[in-house]
C-alpha positions as CSV (number, residue, x, y, z in Angstrom):
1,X,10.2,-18.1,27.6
2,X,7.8,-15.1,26.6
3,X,8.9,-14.0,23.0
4,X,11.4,-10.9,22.5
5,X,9.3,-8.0,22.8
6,X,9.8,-5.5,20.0
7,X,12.5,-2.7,20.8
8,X,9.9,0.1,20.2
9,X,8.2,-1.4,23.1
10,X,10.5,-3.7,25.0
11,X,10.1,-5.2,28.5
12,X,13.2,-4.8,30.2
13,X,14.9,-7.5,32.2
14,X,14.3,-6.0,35.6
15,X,11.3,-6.9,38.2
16,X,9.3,-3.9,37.3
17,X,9.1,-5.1,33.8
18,X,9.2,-1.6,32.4
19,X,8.9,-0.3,28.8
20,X,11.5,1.1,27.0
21,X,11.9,2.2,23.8
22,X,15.3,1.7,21.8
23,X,17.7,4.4,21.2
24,X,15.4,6.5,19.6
25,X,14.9,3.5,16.9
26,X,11.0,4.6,16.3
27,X,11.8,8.5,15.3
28,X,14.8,7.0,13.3
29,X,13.2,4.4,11.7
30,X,10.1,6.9,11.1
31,X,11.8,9.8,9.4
32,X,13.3,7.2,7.2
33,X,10.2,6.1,5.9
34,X,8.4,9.2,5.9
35,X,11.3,11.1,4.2
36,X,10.9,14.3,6.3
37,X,13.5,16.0,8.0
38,X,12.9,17.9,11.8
39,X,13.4,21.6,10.6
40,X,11.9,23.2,13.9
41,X,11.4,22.3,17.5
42,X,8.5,20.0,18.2
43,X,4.8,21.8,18.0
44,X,4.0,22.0,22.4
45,X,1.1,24.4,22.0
46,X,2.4,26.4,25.1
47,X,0.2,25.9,28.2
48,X,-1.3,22.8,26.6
49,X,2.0,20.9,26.7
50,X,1.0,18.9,30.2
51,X,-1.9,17.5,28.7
52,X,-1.0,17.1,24.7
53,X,-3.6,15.4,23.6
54,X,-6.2,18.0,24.6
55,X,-5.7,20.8,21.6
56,X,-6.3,17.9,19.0
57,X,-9.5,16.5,20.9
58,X,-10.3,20.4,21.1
59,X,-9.7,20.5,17.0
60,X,-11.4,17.4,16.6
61,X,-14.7,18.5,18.4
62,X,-15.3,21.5,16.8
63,X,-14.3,20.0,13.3
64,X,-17.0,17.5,14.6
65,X,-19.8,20.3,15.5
66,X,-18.9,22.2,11.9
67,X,-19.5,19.4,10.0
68,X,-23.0,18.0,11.8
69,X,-26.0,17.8,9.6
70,X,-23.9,19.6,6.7
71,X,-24.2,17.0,4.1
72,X,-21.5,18.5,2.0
73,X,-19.5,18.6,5.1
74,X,-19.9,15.5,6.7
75,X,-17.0,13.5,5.2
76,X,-14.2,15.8,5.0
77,X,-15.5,17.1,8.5
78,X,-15.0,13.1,9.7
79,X,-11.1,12.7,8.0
80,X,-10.1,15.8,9.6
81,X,-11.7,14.9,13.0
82,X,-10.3,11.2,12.6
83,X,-6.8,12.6,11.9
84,X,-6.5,15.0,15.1
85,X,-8.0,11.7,16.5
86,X,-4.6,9.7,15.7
87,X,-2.9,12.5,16.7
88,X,-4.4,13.1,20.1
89,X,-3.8,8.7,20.1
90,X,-0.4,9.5,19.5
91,X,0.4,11.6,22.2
92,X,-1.7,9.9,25.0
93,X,0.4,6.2,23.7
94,X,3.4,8.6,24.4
95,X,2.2,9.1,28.1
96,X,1.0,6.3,29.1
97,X,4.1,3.9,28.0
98,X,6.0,6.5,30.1
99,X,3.7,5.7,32.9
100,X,4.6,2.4,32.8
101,X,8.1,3.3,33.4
102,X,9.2,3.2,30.4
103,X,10.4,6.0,27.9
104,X,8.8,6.9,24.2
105,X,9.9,8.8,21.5
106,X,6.9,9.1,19.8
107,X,6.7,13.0,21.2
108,X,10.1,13.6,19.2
109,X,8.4,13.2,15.7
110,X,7.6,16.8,14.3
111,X,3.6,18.0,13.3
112,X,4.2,17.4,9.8
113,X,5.8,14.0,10.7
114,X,2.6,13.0,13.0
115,X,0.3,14.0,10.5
116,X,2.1,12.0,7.3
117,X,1.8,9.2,9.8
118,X,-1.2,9.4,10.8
119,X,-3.0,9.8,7.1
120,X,-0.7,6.7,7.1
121,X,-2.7,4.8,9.5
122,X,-5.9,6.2,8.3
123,X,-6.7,4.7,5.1
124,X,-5.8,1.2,6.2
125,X,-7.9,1.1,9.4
126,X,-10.6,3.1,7.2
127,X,-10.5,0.2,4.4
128,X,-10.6,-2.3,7.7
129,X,-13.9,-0.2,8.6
130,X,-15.2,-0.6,5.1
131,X,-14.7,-4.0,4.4
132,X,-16.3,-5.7,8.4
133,X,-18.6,-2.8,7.8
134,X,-20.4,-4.5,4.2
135,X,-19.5,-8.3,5.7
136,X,-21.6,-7.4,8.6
137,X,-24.5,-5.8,6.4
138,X,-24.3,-8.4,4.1
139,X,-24.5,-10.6,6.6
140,X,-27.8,-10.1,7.7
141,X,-27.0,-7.2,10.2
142,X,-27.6,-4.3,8.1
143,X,-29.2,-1.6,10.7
144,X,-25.9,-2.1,12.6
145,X,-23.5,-2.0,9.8
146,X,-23.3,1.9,9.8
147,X,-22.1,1.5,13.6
148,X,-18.9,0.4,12.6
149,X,-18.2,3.0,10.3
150,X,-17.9,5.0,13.8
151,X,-15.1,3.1,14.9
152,X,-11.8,4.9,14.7
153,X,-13.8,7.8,15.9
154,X,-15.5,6.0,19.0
155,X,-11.8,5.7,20.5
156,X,-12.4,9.2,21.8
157,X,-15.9,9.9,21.0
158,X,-19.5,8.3,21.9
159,X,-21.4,6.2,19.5
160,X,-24.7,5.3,19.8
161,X,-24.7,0.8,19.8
162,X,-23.0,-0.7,22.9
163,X,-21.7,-3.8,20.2
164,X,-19.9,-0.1,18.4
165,X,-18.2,0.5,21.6
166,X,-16.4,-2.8,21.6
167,X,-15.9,-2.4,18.0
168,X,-14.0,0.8,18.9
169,X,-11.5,-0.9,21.7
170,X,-11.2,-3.7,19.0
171,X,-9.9,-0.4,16.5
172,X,-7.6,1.4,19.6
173,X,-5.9,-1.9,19.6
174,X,-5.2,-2.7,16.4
175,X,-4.0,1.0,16.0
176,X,-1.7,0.7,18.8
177,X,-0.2,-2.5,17.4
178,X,0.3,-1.1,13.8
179,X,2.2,1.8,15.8
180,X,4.4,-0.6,18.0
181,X,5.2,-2.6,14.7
182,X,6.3,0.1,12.4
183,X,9.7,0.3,14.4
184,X,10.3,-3.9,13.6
185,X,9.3,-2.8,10.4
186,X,11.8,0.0,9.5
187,X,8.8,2.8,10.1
188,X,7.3,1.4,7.6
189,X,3.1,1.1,8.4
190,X,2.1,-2.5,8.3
191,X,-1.5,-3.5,8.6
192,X,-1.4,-7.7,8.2
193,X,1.9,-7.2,10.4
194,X,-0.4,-5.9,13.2
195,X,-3.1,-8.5,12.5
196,X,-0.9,-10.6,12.6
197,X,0.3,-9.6,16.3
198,X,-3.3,-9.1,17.1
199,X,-3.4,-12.9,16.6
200,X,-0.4,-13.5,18.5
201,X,-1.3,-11.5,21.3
202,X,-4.8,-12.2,21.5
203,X,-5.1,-13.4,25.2
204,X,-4.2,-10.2,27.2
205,X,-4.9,-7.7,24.6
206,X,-9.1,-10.1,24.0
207,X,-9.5,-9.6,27.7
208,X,-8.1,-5.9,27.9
209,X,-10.7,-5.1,24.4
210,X,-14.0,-7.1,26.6
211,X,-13.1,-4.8,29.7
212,X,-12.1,-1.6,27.6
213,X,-15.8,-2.0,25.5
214,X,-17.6,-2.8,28.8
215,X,-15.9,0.6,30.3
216,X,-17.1,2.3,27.0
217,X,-20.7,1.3,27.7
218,X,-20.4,2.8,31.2
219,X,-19.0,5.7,30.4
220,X,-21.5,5.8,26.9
221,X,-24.5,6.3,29.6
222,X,-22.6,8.0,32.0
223,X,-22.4,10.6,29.4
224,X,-26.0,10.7,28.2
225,X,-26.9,11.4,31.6
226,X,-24.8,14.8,32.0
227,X,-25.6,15.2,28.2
228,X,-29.0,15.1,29.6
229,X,-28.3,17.3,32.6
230,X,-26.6,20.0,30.3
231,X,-29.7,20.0,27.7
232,X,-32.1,20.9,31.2
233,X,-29.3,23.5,32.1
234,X,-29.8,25.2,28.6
235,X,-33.9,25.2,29.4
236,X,-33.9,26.8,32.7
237,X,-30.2,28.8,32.5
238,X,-30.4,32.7,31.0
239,X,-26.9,32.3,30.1
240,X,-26.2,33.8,26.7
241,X,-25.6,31.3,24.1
242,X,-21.7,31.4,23.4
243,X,-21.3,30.3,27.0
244,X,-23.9,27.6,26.3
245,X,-22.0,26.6,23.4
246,X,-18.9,26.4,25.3
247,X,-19.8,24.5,27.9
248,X,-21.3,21.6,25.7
249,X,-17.6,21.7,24.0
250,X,-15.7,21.7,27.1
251,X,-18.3,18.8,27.9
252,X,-17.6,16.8,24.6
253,X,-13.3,17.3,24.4
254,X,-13.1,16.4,28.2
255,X,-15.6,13.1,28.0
256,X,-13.3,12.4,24.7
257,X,-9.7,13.0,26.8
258,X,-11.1,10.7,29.5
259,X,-12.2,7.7,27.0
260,X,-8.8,8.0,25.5
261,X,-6.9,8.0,28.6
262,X,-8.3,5.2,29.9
263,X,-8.3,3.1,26.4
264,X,-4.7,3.6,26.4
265,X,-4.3,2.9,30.1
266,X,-5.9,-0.5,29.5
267,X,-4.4,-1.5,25.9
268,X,-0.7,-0.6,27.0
269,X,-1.3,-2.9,30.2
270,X,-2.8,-5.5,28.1
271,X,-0.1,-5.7,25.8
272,X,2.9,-5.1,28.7
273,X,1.1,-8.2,30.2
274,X,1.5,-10.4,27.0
275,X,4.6,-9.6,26.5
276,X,5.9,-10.6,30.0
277,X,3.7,-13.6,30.2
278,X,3.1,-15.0,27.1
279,X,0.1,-14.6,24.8
């Protein structure tokens, strides 16, 4: 028999082997641990609400542009970016467990709730980063080291080393397992506790990471080419620049909603698969 799934993301009994989340156990369990109370409806951002990941990705590119060759910049400019990162990770887990069949209550947490969690999450994958970051440069592989310190922001971003790109699916699923833990956990963030499942579940969720980083590495060059097209376009077009500059951000957020859709896609299937089947 496949071990009990965790109720934040339980297989139910049925032939569609849906997911389901708990009687609301994950905002529960969440506001106890994060000590906030919901004081206002949740934040929808209006028109935005059928696609809520998009105003964070749309943050999280122009924090990205500010902060470019600004050495001053640079690292604050990569928290905040990394943070509406989470949060736009957040909101696409939401959607694509309920397009399994299954229900989440992640969307029920309020900003200030989402953000807490998030800066949460962030300085244990960050210290992750650090630490395979100076193994793998003490190891020998120093030009690629710096690679991995892209890879919380590769989930929805280009990076420029293929090896980066699996690095990043290897980062989307640990982050989704330390979010699918905190509800066995009381809401409490657990990094080993999502190794540890890593471990567990390594099978389905080894094989979903090879074919999520292989999809990255399409879509990496699939990009540079209309990245290419676009730099041509600003050549030859007598468009006036704030047009230009929008279109290379509508360029950048919607490449960035499109890698996150489909890492989710794949890591929730992965794991829906290793729960039902074992490993």
């Amino acid at each position: 028999m496949p071990q009990a799934m965790p109720r934040i993301l339980a297989i139910a009994a049925t032939p569609a082997l849906r997911f389901a989340w708990h009687e609301r156990g994950m905002t529960v369990a969440l506001r106890q641990q994060l000590s906030l109370r919901k004081t206002r409806p949740e934040t929808s951002f209006g028109p935005f609400r059928p696609l809520p990941a998009l105003p964070w990705l749309v943050m999280a590119t122009a924090i990205r542009i500010v902060g470019f060759g600004k050495p001053g910049l640079i690292v604050p400019a990569l928290v905040l970016a990394d943070v509406c990162v989470l949060l736009a990770f957040f909101a696409t887990a939401r959607d694509s467990i309920q397009a399994a069949g299954g229900q989440s209550s992640l969307g029920e947490l309020t900003l200030g709730e989402q953000i807490k969690l998030s800066l949460s999450i962030l300085w244990r994958i960050v210290l992750v980063i650090i630490i395979a970051t100076l193994a793998t440069a003490a190891i020998g592989f120093s030009s690629f080291a710096p690679h991995l310190l892209w890879g919380l922001d590769g989930m929805a971003f280009d990076q420029g080393a293929d090896l980066g790109r699996f690095w990043s699916a290897a980062i989307a699923a640990l982050v989704l397992l330390i979010i699918v833990n905190a509800e066995s956990n009381g809401g409490r963030v657990a990094l080993f506790a999502a190794v540890k499942d890593l471990g567990r579940h390594a099978l389905w969720l080894g094989a979903a990471v090879l074919l999520l980083g292989v999809i990255n590495v399409a879509l990496g060059y699939g990009q540079g080419l209309v990245r290419t097209a676009i730099w041509h376009f600003w050549q030859i077009s007598m468009v006036g620049q704030p047009l230009k500059n929008l279109i290379y951000v509508v360029f950048i957020f919607s490449f960035a909603m499109l890698r996150l859709w489909i890492t989710l896609s794949i890591l929730t299937f992965g794991l829906k698969q290793s729960y039902a089947r074992g490993g």
